[in-house]
KOLVEX-879831 format. One record per residue (C-alpha): residue number from 1; residue in three letters; y, z, x. Coordinates in Angstrom, 2 decimals, always signed. Layout:
N
<pos:NUM code:ALA north:Y up:Z east:X>
...
END
This chain:
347
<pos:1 code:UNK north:-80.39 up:-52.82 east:+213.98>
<pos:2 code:UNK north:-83.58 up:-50.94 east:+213.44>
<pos:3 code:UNK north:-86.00 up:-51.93 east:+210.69>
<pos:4 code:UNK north:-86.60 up:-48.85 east:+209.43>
<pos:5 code:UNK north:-85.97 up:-45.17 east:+209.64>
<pos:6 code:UNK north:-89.56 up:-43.59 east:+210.94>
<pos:7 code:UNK north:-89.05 up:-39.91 east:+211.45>
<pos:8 code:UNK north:-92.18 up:-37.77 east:+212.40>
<pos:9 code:UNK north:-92.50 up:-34.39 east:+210.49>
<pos:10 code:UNK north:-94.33 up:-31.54 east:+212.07>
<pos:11 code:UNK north:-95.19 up:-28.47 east:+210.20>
<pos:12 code:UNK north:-98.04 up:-26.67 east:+211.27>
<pos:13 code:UNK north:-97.51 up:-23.71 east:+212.74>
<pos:14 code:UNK north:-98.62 up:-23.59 east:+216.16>
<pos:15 code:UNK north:-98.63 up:-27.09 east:+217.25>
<pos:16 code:UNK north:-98.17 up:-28.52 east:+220.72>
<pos:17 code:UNK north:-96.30 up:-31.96 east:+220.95>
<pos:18 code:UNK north:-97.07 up:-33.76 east:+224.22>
<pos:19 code:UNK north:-96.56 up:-37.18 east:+225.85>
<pos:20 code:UNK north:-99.79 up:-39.24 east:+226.27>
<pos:21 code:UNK north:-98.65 up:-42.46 east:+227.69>
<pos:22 code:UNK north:-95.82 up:-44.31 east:+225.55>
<pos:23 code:UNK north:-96.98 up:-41.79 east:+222.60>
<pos:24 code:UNK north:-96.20 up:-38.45 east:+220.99>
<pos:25 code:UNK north:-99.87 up:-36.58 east:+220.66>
<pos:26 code:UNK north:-99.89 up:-33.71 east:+218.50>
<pos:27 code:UNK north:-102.01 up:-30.84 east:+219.41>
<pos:28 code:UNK north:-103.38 up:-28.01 east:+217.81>
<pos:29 code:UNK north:-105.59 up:-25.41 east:+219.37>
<pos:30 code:UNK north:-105.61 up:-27.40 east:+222.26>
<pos:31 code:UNK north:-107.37 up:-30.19 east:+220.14>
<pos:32 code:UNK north:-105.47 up:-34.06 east:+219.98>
<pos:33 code:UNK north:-105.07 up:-34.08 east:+215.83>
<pos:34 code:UNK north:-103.55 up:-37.53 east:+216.28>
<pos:35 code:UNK north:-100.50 up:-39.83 east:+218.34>
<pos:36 code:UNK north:-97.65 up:-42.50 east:+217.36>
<pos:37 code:UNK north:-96.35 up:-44.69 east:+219.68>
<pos:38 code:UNK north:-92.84 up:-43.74 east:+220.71>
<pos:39 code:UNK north:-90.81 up:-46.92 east:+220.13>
<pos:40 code:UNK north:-91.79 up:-46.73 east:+216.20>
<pos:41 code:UNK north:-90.00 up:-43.43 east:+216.28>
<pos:42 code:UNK north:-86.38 up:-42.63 east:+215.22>
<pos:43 code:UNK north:-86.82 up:-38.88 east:+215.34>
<pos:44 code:UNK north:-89.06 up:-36.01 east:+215.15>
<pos:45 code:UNK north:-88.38 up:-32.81 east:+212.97>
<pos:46 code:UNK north:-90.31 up:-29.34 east:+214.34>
<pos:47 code:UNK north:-90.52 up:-26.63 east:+211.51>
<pos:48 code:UNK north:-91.21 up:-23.21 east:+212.65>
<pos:49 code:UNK north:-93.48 up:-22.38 east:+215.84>
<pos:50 code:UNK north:-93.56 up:-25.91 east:+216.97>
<pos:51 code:UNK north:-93.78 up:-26.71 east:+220.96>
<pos:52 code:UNK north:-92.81 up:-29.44 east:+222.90>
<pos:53 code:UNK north:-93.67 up:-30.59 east:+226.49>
<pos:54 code:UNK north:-90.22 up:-31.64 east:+228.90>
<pos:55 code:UNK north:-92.36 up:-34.55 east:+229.82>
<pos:56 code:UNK north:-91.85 up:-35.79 east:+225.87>
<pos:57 code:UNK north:-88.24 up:-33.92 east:+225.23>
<pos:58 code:UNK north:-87.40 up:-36.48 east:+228.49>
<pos:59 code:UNK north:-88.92 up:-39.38 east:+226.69>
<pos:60 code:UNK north:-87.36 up:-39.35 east:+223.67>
<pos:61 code:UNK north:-84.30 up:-38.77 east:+225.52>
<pos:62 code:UNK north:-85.17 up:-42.38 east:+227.17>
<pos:63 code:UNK north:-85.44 up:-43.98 east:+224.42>
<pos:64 code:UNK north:-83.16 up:-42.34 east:+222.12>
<pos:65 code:UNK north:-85.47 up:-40.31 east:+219.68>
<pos:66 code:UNK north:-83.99 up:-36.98 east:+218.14>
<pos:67 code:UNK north:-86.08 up:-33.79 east:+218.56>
<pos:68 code:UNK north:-84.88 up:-31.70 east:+216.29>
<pos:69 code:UNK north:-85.85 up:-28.08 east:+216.10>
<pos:70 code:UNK north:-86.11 up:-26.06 east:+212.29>
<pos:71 code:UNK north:-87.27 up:-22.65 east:+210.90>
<pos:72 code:UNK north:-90.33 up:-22.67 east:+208.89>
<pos:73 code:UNK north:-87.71 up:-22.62 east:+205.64>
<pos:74 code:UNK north:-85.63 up:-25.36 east:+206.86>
<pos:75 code:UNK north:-82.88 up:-24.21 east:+208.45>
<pos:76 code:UNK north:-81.23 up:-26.47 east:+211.43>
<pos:77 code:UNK north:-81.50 up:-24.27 east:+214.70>
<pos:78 code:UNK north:-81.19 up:-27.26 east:+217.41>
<pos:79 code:UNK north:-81.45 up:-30.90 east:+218.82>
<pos:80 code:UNK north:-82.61 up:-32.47 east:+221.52>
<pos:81 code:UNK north:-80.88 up:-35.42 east:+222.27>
<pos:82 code:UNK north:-80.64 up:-37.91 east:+225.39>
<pos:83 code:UNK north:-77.37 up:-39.42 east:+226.64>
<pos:84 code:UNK north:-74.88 up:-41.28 east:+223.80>
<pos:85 code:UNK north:-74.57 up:-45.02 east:+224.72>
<pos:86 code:UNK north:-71.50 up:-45.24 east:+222.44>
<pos:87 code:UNK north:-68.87 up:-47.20 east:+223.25>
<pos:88 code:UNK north:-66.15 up:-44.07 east:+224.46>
<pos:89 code:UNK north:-63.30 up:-46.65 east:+222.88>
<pos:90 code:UNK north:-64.98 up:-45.86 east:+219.48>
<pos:91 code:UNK north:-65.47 up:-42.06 east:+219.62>
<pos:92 code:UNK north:-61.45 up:-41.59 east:+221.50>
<pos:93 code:UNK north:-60.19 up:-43.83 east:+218.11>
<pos:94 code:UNK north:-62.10 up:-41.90 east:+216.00>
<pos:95 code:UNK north:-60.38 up:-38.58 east:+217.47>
<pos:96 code:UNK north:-56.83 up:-40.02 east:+216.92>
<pos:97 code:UNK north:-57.70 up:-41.28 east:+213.25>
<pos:98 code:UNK north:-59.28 up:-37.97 east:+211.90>
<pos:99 code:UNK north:-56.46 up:-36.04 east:+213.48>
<pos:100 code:UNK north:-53.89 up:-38.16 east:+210.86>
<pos:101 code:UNK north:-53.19 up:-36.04 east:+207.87>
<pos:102 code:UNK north:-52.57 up:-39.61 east:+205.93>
<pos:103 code:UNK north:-55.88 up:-41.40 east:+207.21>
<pos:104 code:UNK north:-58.12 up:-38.23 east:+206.93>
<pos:105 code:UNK north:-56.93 up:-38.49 east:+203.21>
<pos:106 code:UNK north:-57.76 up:-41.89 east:+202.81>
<pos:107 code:UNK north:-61.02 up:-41.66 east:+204.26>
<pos:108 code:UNK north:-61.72 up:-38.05 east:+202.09>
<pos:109 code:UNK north:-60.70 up:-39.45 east:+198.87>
<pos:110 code:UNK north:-62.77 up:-42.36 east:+199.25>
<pos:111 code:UNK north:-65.62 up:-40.74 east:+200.36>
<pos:112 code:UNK north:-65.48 up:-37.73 east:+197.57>
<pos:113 code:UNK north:-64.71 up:-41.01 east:+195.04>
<pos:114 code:UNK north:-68.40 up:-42.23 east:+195.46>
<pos:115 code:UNK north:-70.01 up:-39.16 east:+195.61>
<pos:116 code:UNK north:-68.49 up:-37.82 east:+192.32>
<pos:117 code:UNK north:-69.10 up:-41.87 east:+190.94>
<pos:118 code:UNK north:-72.98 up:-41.52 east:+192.19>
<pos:119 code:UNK north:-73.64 up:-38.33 east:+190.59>
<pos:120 code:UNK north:-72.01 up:-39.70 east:+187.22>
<pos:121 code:UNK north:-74.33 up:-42.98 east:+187.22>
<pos:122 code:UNK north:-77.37 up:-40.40 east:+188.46>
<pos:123 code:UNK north:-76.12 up:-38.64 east:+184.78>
<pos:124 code:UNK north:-75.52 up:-42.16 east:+182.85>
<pos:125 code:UNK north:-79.32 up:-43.22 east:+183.88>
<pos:126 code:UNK north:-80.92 up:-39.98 east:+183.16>
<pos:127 code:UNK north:-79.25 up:-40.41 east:+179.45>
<pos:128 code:UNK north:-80.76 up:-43.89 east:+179.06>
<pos:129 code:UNK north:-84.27 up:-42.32 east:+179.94>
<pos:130 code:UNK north:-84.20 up:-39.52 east:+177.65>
<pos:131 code:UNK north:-82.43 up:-41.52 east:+174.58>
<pos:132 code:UNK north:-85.25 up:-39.93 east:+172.05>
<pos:133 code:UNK north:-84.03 up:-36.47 east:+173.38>
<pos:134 code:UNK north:-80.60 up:-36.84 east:+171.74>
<pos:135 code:UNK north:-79.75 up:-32.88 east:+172.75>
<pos:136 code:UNK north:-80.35 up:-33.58 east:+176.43>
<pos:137 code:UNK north:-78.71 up:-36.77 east:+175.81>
<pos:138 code:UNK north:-75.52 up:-35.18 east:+174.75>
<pos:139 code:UNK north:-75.65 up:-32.63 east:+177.65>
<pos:140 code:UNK north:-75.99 up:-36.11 east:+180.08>
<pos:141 code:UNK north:-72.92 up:-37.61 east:+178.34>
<pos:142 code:UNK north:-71.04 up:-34.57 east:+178.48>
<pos:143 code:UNK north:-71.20 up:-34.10 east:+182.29>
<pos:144 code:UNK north:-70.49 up:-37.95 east:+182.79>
<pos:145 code:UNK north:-67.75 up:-37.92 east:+180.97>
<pos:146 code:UNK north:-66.23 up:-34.87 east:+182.50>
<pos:147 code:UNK north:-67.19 up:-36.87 east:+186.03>
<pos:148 code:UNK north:-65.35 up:-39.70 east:+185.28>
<pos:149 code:UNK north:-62.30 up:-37.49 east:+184.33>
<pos:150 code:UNK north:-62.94 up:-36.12 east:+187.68>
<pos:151 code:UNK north:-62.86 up:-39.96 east:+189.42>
<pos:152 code:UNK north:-59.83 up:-40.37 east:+187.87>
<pos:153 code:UNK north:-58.03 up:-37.32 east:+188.97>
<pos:154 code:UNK north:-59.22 up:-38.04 east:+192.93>
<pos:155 code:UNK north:-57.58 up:-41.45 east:+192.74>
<pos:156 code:UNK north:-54.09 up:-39.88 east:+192.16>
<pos:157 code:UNK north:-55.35 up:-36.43 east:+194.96>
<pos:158 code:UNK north:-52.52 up:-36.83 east:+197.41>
<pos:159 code:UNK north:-53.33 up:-34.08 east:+200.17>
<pos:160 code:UNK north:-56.71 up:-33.14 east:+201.50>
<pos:161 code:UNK north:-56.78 up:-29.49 east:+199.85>
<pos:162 code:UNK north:-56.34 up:-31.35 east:+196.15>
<pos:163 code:UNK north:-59.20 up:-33.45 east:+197.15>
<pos:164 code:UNK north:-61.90 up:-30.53 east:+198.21>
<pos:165 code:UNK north:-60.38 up:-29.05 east:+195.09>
<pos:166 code:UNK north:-61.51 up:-31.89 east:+193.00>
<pos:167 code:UNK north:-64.86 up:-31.74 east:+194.54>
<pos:168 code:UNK north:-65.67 up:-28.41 east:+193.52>
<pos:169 code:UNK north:-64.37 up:-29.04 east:+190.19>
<pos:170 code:UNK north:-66.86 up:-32.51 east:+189.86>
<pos:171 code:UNK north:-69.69 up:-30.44 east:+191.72>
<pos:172 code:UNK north:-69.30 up:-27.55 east:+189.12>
<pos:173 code:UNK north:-69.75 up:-30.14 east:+186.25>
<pos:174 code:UNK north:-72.24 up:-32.21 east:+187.86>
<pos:175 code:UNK north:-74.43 up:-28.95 east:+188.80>
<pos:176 code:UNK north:-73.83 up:-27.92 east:+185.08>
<pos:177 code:UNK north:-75.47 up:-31.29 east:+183.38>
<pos:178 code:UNK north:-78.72 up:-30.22 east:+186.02>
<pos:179 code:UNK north:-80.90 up:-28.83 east:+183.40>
<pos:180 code:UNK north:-80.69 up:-31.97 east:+181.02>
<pos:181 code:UNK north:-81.86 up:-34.05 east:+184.21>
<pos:182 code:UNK north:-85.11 up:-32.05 east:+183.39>
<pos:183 code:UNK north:-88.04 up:-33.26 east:+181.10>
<pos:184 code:UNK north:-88.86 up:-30.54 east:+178.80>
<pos:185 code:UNK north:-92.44 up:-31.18 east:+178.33>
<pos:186 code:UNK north:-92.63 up:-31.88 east:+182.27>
<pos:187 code:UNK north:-90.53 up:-29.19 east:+183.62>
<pos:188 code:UNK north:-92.24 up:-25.56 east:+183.53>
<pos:189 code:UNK north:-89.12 up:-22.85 east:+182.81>
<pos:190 code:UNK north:-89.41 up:-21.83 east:+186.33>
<pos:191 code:UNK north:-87.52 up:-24.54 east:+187.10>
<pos:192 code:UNK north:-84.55 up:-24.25 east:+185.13>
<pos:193 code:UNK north:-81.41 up:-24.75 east:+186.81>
<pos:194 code:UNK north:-79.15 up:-21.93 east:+186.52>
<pos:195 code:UNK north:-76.48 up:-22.20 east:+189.00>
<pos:196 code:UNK north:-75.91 up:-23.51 east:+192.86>
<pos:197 code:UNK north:-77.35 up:-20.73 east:+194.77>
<pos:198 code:UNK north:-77.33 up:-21.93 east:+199.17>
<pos:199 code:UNK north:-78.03 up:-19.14 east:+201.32>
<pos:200 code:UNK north:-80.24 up:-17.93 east:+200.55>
<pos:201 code:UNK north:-81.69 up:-20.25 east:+197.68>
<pos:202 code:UNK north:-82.39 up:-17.62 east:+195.00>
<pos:203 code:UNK north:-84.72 up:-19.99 east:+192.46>
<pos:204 code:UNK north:-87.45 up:-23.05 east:+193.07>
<pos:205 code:UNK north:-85.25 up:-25.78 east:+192.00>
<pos:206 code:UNK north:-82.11 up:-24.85 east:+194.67>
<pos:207 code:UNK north:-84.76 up:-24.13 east:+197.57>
<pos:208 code:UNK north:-86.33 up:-27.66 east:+196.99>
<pos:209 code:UNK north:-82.79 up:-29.36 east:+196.85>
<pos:210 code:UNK north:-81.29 up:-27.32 east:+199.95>
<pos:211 code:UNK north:-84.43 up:-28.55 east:+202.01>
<pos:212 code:UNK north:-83.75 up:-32.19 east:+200.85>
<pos:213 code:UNK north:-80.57 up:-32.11 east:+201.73>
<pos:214 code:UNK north:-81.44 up:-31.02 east:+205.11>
<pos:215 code:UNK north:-83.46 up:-33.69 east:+206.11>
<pos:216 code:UNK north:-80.60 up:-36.20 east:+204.83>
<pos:217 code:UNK north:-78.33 up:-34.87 east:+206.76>
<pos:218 code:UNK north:-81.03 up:-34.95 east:+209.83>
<pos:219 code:UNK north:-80.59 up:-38.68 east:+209.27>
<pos:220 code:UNK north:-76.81 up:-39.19 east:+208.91>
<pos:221 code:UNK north:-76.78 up:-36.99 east:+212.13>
<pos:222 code:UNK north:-78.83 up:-39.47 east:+213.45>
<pos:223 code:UNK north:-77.60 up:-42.14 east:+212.48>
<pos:224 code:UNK north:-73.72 up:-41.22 east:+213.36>
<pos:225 code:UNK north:-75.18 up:-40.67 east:+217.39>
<pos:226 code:UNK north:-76.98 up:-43.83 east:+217.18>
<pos:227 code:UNK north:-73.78 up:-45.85 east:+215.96>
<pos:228 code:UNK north:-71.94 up:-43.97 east:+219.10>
<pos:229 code:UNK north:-69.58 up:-41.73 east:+217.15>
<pos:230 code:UNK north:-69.29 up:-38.14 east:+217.67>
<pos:231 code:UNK north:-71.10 up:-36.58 east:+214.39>
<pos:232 code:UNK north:-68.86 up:-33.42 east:+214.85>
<pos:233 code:UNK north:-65.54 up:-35.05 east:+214.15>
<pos:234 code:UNK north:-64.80 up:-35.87 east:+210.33>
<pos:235 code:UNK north:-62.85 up:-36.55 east:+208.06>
<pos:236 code:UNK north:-63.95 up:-34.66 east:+204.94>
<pos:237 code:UNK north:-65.12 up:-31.49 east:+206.38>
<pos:238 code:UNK north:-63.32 up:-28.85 east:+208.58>
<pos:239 code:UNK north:-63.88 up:-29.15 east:+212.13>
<pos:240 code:UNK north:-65.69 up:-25.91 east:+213.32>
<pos:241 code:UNK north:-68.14 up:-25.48 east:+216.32>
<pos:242 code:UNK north:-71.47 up:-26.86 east:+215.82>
<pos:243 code:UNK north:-70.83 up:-28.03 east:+212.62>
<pos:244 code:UNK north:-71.70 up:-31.81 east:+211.81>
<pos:245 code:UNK north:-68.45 up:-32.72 east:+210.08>
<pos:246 code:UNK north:-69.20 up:-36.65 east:+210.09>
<pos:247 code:UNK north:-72.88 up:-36.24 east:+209.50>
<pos:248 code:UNK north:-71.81 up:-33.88 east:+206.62>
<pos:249 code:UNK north:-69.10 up:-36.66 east:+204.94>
<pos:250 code:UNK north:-71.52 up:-39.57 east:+205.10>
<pos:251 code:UNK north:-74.45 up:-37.45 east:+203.14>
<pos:252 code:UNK north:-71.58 up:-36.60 east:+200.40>
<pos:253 code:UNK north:-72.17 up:-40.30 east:+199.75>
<pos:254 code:UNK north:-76.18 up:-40.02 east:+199.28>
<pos:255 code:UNK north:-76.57 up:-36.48 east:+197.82>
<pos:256 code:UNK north:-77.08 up:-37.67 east:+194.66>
<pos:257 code:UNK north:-78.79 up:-41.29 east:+194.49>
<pos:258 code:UNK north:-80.99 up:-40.11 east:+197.98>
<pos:259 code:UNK north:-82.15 up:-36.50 east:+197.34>
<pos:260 code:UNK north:-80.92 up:-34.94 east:+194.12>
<pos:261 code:UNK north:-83.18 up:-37.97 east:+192.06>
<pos:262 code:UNK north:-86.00 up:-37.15 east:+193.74>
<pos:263 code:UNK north:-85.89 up:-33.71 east:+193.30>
<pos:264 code:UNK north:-86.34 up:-34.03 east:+189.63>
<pos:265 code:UNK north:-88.53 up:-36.96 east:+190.02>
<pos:266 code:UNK north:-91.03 up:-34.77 east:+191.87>
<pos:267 code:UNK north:-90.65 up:-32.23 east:+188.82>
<pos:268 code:UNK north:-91.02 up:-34.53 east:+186.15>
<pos:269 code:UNK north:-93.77 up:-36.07 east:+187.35>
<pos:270 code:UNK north:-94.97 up:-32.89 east:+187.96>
<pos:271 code:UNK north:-95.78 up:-33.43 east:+192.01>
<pos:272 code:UNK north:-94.79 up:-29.99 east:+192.57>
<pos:273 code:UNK north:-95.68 up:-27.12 east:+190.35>
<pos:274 code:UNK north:-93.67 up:-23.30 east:+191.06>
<pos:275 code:UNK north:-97.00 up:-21.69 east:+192.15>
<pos:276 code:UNK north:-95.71 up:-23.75 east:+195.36>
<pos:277 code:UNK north:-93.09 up:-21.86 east:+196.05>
<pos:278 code:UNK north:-92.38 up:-17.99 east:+196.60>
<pos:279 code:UNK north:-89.91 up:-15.16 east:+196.93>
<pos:280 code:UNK north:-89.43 up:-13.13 east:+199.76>
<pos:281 code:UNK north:-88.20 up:-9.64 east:+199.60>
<pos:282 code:UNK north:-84.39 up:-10.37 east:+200.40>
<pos:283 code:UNK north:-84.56 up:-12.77 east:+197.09>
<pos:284 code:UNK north:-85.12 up:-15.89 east:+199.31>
<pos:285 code:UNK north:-87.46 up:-18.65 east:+197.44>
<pos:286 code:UNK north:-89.57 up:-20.88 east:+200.00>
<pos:287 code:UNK north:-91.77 up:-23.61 east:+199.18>
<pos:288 code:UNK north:-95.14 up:-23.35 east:+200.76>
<pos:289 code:UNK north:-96.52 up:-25.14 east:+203.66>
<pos:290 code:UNK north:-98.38 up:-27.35 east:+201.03>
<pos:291 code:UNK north:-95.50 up:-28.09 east:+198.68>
<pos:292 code:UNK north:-93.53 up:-28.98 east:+201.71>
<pos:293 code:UNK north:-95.74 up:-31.83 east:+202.71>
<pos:294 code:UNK north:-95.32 up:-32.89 east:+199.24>
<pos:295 code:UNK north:-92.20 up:-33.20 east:+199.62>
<pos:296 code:UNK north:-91.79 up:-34.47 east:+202.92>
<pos:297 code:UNK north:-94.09 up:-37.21 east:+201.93>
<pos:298 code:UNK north:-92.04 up:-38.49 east:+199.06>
<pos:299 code:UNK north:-89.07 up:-38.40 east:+201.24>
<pos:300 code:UNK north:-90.74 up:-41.10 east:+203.24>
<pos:301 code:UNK north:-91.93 up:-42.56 east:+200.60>
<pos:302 code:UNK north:-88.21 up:-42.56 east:+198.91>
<pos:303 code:UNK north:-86.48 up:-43.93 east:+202.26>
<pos:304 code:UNK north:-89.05 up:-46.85 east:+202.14>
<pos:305 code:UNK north:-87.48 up:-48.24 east:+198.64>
<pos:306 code:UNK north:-85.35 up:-50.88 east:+198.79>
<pos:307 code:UNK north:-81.45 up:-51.10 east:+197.47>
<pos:308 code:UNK north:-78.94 up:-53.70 east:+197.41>
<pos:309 code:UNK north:-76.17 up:-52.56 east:+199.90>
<pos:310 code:UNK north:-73.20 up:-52.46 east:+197.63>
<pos:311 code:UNK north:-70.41 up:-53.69 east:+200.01>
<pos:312 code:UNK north:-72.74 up:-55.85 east:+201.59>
<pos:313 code:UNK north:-74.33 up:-57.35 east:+199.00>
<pos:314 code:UNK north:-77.96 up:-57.19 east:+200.85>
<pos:315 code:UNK north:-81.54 up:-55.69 east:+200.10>
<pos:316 code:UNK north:-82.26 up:-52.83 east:+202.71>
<pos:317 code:UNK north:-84.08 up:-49.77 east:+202.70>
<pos:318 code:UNK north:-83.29 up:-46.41 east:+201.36>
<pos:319 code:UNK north:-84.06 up:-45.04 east:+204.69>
<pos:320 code:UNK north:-81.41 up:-47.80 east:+206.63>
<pos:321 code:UNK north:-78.18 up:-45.85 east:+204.02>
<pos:322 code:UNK north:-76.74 up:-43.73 east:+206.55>
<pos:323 code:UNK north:-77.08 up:-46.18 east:+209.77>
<pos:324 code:UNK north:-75.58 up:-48.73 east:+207.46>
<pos:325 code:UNK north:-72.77 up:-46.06 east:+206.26>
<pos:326 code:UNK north:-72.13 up:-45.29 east:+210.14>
<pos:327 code:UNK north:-72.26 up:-48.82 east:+211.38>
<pos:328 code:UNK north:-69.49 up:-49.56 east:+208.79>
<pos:329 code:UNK north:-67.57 up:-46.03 east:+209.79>
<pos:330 code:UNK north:-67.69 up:-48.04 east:+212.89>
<pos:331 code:UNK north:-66.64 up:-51.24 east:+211.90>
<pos:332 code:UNK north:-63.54 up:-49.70 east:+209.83>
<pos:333 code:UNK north:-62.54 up:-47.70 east:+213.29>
<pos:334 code:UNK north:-62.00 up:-50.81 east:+215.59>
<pos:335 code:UNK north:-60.06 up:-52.30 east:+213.10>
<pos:336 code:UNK north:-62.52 up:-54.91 east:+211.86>
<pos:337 code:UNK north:-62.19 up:-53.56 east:+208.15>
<pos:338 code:UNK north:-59.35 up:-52.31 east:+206.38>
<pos:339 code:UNK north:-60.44 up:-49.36 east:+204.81>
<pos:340 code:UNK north:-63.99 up:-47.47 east:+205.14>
<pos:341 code:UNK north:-66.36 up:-48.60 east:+202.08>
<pos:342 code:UNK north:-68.91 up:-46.39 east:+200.95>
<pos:343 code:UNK north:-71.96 up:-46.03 east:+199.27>
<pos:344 code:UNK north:-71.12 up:-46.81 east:+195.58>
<pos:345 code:UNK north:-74.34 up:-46.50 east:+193.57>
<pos:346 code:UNK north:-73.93 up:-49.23 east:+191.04>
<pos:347 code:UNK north:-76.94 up:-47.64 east:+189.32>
END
């Protein structure tokens, strides 16, 4: 089990990554800006015109570190990874059991369950925080409540389509309580929520989220290869060719207690202002190269928190969610549980 999740983040344009010894040195201009030592790595994200040297791809092949390859803006182009060490027993089982109409159910509902559950309890806390702000309060309430009519639905769903049905139904609630999660006297207007916008993000507020929810699903990609399962085969989501189905159903679990929190926390305490981010001429908002390490920063800072593990009742990291999620996928596949458990925020 790894300690932690250490992922290195490299976004200035132009830099070289090289292997010097048993470390990654980053170079820029030819000049050595700094090095880590490889085995305190679990993967390295490259943003934009980022380089790599085989020498280093072939290293972090070794030793199971996962190069992964982004536009400046965040979008997933590629990965570098080395050879899976899963047990082919695991990943065969896991074909047969997502290609059962009545276990792919099971495992949907239950996932889609705690990800409509942890974006209720992410509304429920924001309403105890703003309790002298009895409008936003009453916005809060309203979307839980609607969320919790939207639980209750999923647990009589009885084919898949009903299911992804229900999820866009809880999402469209959910995304509607978004403003209240705002602090008035925090939050500039720029970044009012009005609506899910993906590609392209058409406002601040959806560019930061969409970027947030790229790196967590860096991570359950990650963490899915790591655990020897095939992060392309899911349950939840369709298959379709280079798509990470599996990665994609365990971050449904930690959308909303992993990134969607500390999106707002970085607006409320006002960490990120919208002179950090821009609009290109197709309508496209970016953050800047500054605002980006911001954020990047506080996502390491957010995966270093600690949380009880609700199913097993221990204290681990933030970052250690979506090994912990895939170790149990795991578990539930060879039979040694009877039903996948996941992440249930208990708030």
């Amino acid at each position: 089990m790894k300690t932690h999740l250490n992922t290195l983040y490299i976004t200035t344009q132009g830099s070289y990554l090289a292997k010097q010894g048993q470390t990654v040195q980053v170079r820029v201009d030819g000049k050595a800006l700094g090095q880590l030592p490889l085995h305190n790595l679990e993967g390295i994200v490259c943003f934009g015109r980022v380089g790599c040297s085989p020498a280093l791809l072939g290293a972090c092949g070794e030793q199971g570190v996962a190069v992964s390859f982004l536009t400046e803006r965040g979008r997933f182009l590629a990965s570098v990874r080395g050879f899976s060490h899963g047990n082919v027993l695991v990943r065969r089982r896991q074909y047969r059991l997502a290609d059962d109409p009545a276990i792919a159910l099971d495992v949907s509902r239950r996932i889609v369950l705690a990800k409509v559950a942890n974006s209720r309890t992410v509304l429920v806390r924001a309403a105890r925080d703003a309790e002298a702000d009895a409008a936003r309060v009453a916005d809060l309430e309203r979307g839980s409540s609607r969320l919790a009519a939207s639980v209750h639905e999923l647990r009589g769903a009885d084919t898949l389509d009903a299911v992804r049905g229900l999820e866009g139904e809880a999402a469209t609630h959910y995304f509607g309580a978004f403003d209240a999660l705002l602090s008035p006297s925090a939050a500039p207007e720029a970044f009012r929520f009005t609506g899910r916008s993906r590609q392209p993000p058409l406002d601040p507020i959806n560019a930061l989220i969409s970027f947030l929810y790229t790196l967590v699903l860096h991570d359950a990609r990650s963490a899915c290869e790591a655990a020897g399962l095939d992060p392309c085969v899911g349950f939840l989501h369709a298959d379709r060719p280079g798509k990470p189905s599996l990665a994609l159903d365990v971050m449904e679990e930690l959308r909303a207690y992993v990134a969607d929190r500390l999106a707002f926390s970085l607006i409320n305490r006002r960490q990120i202002a919208p002179e950090g981010f821009r609009r290109l001429d197709n309508g496209a908002v970016v953050m800047d190269d500054a605002t980006r390490k911001t954020v990047l920063t506080a996502y390491q800072q957010r995966k270093r928190e600690t949380v009880t593990h609700p199913f097993l009742g221990e204290s681990t990291t933030v970052g250690m969610l979506p090994h912990l999620q895939a170790l149990l996928m795991v578990r539930w596949i060879r039979g040694d549980l009877d039903a996948y458990p996941p992440f249930l925020w208990k708030g």
